[in-house]
N, C-alpha and C positions, 0 to 999 in steps of 0.2 A: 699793845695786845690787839689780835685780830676781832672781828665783830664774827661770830658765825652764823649770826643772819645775813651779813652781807656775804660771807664766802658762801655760805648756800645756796645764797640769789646768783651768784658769778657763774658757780659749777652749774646752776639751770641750764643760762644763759651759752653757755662753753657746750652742753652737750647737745642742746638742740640746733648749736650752729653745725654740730660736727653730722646732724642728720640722725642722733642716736634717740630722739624724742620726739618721733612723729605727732601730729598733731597736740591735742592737752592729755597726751599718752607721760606714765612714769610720774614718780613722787621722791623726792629726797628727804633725809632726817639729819639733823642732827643732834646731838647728846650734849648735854650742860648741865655739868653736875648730876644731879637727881630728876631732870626734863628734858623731855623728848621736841624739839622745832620738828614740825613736818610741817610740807606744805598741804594747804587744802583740797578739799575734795574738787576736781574739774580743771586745775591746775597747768596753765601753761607753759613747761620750763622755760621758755625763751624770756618771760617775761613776768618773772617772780617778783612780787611785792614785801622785802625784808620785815617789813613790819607787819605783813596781816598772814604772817606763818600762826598756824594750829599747837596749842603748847597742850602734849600730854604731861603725865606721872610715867614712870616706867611703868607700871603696870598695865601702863594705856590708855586710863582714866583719861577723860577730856576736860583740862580743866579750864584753857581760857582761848581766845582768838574763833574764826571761823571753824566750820566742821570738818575734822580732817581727813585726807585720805584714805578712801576704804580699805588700805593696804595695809594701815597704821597697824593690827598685828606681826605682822611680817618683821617690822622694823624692832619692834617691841621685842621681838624673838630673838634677833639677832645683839639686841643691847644686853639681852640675860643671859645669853649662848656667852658671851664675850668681852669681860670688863674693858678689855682694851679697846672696845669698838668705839669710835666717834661719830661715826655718819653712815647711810647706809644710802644706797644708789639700788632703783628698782626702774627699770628699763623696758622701753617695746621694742627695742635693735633688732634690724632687721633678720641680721649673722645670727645673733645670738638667739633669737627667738627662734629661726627656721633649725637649729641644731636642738632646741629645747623641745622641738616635733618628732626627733629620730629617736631609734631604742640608746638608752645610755650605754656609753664605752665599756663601763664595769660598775659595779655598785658605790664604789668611791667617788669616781668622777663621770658624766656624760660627755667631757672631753679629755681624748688623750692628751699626754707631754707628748703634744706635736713641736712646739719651742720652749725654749727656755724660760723664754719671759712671759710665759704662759705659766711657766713650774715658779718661776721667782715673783712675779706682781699680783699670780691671783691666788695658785693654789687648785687640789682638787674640789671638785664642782659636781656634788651629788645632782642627780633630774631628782627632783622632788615629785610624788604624784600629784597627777591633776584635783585640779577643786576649784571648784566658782572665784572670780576674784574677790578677794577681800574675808575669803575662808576661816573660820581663826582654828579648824582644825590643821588647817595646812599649817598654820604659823608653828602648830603645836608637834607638826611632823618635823620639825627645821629644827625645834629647841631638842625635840628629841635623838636625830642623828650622832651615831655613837661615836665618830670620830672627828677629828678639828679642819675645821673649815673656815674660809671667809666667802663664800659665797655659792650660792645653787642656783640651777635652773628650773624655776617653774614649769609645770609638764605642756605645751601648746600655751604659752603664756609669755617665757622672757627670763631674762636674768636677775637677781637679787642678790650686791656686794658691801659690803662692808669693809673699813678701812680706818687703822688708826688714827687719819683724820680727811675731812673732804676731800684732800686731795690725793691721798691715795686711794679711798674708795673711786674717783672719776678715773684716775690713771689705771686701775684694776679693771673697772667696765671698759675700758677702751680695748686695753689690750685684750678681752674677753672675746668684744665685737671680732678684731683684728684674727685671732688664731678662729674664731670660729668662720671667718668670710674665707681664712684658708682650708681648712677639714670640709667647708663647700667646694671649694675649687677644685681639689683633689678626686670629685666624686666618687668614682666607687673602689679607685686604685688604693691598695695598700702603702701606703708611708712608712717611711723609717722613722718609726718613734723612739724618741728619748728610751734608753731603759729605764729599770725600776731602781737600780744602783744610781744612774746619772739622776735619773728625778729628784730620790730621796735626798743625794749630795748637793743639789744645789735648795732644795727644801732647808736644808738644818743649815747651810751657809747662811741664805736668806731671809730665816726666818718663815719661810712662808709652808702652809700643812701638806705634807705629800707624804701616804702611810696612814697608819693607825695612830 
């Protein structure tokens, strides 16, 4: 059986090679059982210590290790938003942050089904409104959205993904990064987006939320 203090320290390590965790920017979580692993507050993904991870309650309660990331709301939201969650990946990327600055695409998502594997790995992607980091109204805005998600963009802040385990939350932030460095690239031309039939059909193939 896998350790998920070590896969959490891995997926650190994986996303800050890949450039998506500037500086001691971003916090990951993961769920065990009835506790929350997040890493510490100041935290360097590159260079995550398995053993001195911050252990909440889901409620967020801090009950042992170092003090955790001021994010630790966030995460907490997304573990009650979603039994199936295991991990959740909160990010400074650079794509995905500079898209989290624009007005959102529609109320459901701040990005369109510009691909597929945007509609099938991540899902629609509410902008959540702006608030200080470490807000816990905001975390309270995220449990609140009335339709199914796995992950939002913070307003001028970043992305926040969740994923039935580490590794699809990292493979979800990736390809988040990815479709959003394309809808940069595009700048201000109109794209041929996915429809709302093609979306939805590959949402209910893959599991993944597109719709109400």
């Amino acid at each position: 059986m896998s350790d998920p203090r070590l896969e959490l320290a891995a997926a650190g390590a994986r996303l800050a090679a890949l450039g998506l965790s500037p500086g001691s920017s971003g916090n990951l979580s993961v769920r065990v059982d009835d506790r929350i692993l997040i890493t510490p507050t100041g935290a360097d993904l590159a260079h995550v210590d398995p053993e001195g991870l911050s252990v909440l309650g889901l409620d967020g309660v801090h009950l042992s290790g170092p003090r955790p990331s001021k994010e630790f709301p966030l995460h907490a939201a997304f573990y009650m938003r979603d039994a199936a969650a295991r991990a959740v990946v909160h990010l400074h990327a650079r794509h995905s942050t500079a898209v989290s600055c624009l007005p959102a695409w529609s109320r459901r998502s701040a990005v369109p089904p510009l691909t597929p594997y945007f509609v099938m790995r991540v899902g629609q992607t509410p902008l959540v409104a702006y608030a200080p980091p470490g807000d816990a109204g905001q975390a309270q805005d995220v449990t609140r959205l009335p339709f199914p998600l796995r992950a939002v963009l913070l307003q001028n802040h970043g992305p926040v993904l969740s994923g039935s385990s580490m590794a699809a939350a990292v493979e979800a932030a990736v390809e988040l990064e990815e479709v959003s460095a394309l809808l940069l690239a595009l700048g201000g031309r109109a794209p041929r987006l996915l429809t709302e039939e093609e979306a939805r059909s590959l949402g209910e193939k893959y599991g993944s939320p597109w719709g109400e």
